[in-house]
N, C-alpha and C positions, 0 to 999 in steps of 0.2 A: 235625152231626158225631156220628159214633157211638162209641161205648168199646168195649175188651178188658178185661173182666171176670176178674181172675186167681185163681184161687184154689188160696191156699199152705198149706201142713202140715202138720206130721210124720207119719211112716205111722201109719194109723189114727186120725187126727181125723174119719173120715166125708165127705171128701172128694169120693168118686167117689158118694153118697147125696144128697150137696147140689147136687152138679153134677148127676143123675142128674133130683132135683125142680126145680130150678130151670128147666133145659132145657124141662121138661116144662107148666112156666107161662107159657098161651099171651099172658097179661095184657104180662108182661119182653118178649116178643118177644127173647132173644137166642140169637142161631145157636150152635151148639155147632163150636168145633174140636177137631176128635181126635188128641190127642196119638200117636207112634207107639213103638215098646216092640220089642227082641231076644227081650225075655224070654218065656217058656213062656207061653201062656194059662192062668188059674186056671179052678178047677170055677167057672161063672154068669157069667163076664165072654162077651162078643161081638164080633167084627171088627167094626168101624170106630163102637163105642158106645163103651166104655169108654178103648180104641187100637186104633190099626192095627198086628196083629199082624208083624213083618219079619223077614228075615233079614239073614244081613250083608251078602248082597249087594246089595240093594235099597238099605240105609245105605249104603254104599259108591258105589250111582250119585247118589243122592241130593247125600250129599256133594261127587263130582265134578261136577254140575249145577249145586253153590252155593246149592242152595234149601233146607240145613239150616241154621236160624234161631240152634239153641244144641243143644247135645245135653251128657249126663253119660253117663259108664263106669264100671261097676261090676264090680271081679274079686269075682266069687260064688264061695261053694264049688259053683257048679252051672256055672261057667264066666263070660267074658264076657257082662253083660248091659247093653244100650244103651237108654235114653230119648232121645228127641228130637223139636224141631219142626219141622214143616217149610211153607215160604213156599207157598201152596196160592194160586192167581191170582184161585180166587170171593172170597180172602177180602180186607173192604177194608173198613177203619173210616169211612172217611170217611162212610161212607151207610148204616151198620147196626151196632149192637149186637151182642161175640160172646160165648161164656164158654168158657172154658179153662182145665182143673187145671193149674198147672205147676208145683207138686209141691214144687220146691226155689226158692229165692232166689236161687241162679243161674239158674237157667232163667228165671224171671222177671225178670230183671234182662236176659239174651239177647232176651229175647220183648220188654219195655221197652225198648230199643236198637233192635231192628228197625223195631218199630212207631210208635217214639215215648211220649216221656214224657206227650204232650198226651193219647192217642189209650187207653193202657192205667191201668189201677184195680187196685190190689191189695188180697185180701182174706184174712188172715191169719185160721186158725180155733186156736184154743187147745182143747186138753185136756189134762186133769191126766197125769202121764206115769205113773203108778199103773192111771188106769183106761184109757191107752190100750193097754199091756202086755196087759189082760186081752182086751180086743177084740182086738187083733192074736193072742193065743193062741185066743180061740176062733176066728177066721175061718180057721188053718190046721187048725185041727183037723177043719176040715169037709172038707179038699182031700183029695181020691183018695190026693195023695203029698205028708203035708207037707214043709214045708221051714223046720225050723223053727232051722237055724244062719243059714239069709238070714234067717230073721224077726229073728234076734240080732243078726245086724250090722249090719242097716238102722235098726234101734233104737237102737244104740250112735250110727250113726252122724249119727243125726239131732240130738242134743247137740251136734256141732260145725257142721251145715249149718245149725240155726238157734239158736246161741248169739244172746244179747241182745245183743250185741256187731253181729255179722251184721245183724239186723233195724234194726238203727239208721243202719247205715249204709247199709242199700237204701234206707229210707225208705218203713214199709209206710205203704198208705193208712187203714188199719182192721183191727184186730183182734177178733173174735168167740169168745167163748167156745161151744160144744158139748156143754153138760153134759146140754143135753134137745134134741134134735135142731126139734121143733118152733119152740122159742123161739129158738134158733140161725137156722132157716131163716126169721122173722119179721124177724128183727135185718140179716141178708143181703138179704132184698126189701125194707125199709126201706131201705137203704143205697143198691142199684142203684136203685130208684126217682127218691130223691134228686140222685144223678148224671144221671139221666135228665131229670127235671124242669128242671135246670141250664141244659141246652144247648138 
């Protein structure tokens, strides 16, 4: 029996860095799913690595297909912008190992309902919210065209998607702190391992 490796965290815990290494650890063996996104491509992301870039129409047949698993809306000051998963037919826990950022504890909780509680693993990554302010300020400062009032509200807004309250009641599997990206990604393949070893 295989796992969905979830991995949760306010913006700028290094997230898409961990998923990024992990994937790339031929030892894990886990298939990466790509989450898909409305929003603009940043400067160094790529189609179908980081997400599948979309429009709304493409959401919108999605949706009418029934194969969107959980999705959240956000009004930006740059407009509507959409996250979400969608049911993809190669993917199938029962027989393989997968890893998927999903971002918020609602999505994770959409992606746990679909898949099953047996079948999905949550990995909750902590940083201090002092120094993820300052990485979240330098990563926009690198973009062609910051955007740095979405960088302010996604920040605000992340204090109520993952209030302590929230996390207790999804019921994460494990929490990791991120203070040194190494020992973080040590604590993570510790962890998938162990689940591995399990079954």
């Amino acid at each position: 029996m295989g796992t969905i490796f979830c991995l949760l965290g306010k913006s700028s815990t290094g997230k898409d860095t961990i998923y990024k290494r992990l994937t790339e650890n031929a030892a894990l063996g886990l298939t990466p799913i790509i989450p898909y996104t409305t929003r603009p491509i940043r400067e160094g992301e790529r189609e179908g690595v980081e997400y599948h870039f979309a429009d709304e129409a493409l959401y919108q047949s999605l949706l009418e297909a029934g194969r969107v698993i959980e999705e959240r809306s956000y009004h930006t000051v740059h407009g509507l912008w959409r996250y979400f998963t969608v049911a993809e037919e190669a993917v199938d826990p029962k027989e393989r190992d997968y890893l998927i950022t999903a971002g918020t504890l609602v999505a994770f909780r959409g992606i746990r309902d679909y898949y099953g509680a047996d079948h999905v693993r949550s990995i909750l990554i902590d940083v201090d919210d002092g120094d993820r302010l300052q990485r979240a300020l330098n990563r926009e400062r690198k973009q062609e065209t910051p955007k740095y009032e979405e960088m302010c509200r996604r920040f605000l807004a992340d204090s109520e998607d993952f209030s302590e309250d929230k996390i207790r009641e999804t019921g994460i599997d494990v929490r990791i702190r991120n203070d040194e990206l190494e020992q973080c990604l040590g604590d993570i393949i510790s962890y998938v391992k162990k689940c591995q070893d399990k079954v």
